[in-house]
C-alpha positions in Angstrom: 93.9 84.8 81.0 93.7 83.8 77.4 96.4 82.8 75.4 97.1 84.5 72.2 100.8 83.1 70.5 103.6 83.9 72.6 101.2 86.6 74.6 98.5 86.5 77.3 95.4 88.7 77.7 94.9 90.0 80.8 91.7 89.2 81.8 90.0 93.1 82.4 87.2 92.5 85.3 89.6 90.4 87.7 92.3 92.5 87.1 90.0 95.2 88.0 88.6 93.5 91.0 92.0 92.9 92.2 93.5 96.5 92.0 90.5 97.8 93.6 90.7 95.4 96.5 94.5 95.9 97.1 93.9 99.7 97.0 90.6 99.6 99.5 92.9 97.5 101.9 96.3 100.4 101.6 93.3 103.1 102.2 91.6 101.2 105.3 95.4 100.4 106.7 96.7 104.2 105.9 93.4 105.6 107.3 94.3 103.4 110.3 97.3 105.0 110.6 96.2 108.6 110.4 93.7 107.9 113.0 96.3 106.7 115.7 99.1 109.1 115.2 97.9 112.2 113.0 101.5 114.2 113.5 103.5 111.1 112.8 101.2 110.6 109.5 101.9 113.9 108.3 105.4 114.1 109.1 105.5 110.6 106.8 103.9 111.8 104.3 106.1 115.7 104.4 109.1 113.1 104.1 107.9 110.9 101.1 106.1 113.5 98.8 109.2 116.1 99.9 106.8 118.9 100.8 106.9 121.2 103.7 103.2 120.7 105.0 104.3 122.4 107.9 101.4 122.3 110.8 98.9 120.7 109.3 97.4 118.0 111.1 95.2 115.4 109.4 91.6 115.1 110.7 89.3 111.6 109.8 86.1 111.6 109.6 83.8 108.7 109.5 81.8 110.1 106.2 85.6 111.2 104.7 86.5 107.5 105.3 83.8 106.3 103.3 84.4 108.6 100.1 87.8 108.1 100.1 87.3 104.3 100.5 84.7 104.5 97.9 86.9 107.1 95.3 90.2 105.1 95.7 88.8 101.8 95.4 86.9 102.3 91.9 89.6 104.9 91.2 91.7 102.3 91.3 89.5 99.6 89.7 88.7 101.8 86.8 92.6 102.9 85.8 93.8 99.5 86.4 90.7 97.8 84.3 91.2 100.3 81.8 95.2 99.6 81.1 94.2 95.6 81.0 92.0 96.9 78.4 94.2 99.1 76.4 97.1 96.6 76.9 94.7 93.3 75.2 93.8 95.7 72.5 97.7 96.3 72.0 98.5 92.7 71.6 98.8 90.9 68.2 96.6 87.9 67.2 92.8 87.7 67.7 90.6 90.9 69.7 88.8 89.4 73.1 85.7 88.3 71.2 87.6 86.2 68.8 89.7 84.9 71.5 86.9 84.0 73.5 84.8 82.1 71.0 88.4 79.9 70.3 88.5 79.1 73.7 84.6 78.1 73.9 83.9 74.6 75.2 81.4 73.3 72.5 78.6 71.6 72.9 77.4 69.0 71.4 
């Protein structure tokens, strides 16, 4: 993070990095989940989005694991890397660029 006044800059790619990981972890762990007790699962998820999925079961397969993995995590990445973006543009004071060149080491 970079400091800019009173504010900090978020710094984009490790925020990025780090959404992408926590989300690739909740996938792997609900995936996990799914794959020991499909009717519990569903019932869960009935209960939490309040829709009547009635007798749907989930199935997991080992190629839908990997897109899912794959879509969530730089889902994920990308939306969170993109609102540490828009939110360091938002902030007063010097853009990144300017920001970074203050906080240069120089070398003499």
């Amino acid at each position: 993070m970079t400091t800019t006044g009173d504010a900090m800059r978020i710094d984009t790619r490790a925020f990025a990095l780090a959404a992408g990981a926590v989300a690739a972890i909740l996938f792997i762990l609900c995936s996990i989940a799914v794959a020991l007790s499909p009717t519990l699962s569903a019932e869960a998820l009935s209960r939490l989005t309040h829709l009547a999925l009635g007798d749907a079961t989930p199935r997991i397969t080992f190629g839908g694991f990997l897109i899912g993995l794959v879509c969530w995590t730089l889902g994920t990445a990308l939306v969170f890397g993109g609102a540490a973006a828009i939110y360091n543009r938002l902030l007063p004071g010097p853009r990144r660029a300017e920001a970074d060149q203050q906080a240069a080491p120089v070398h003499r």
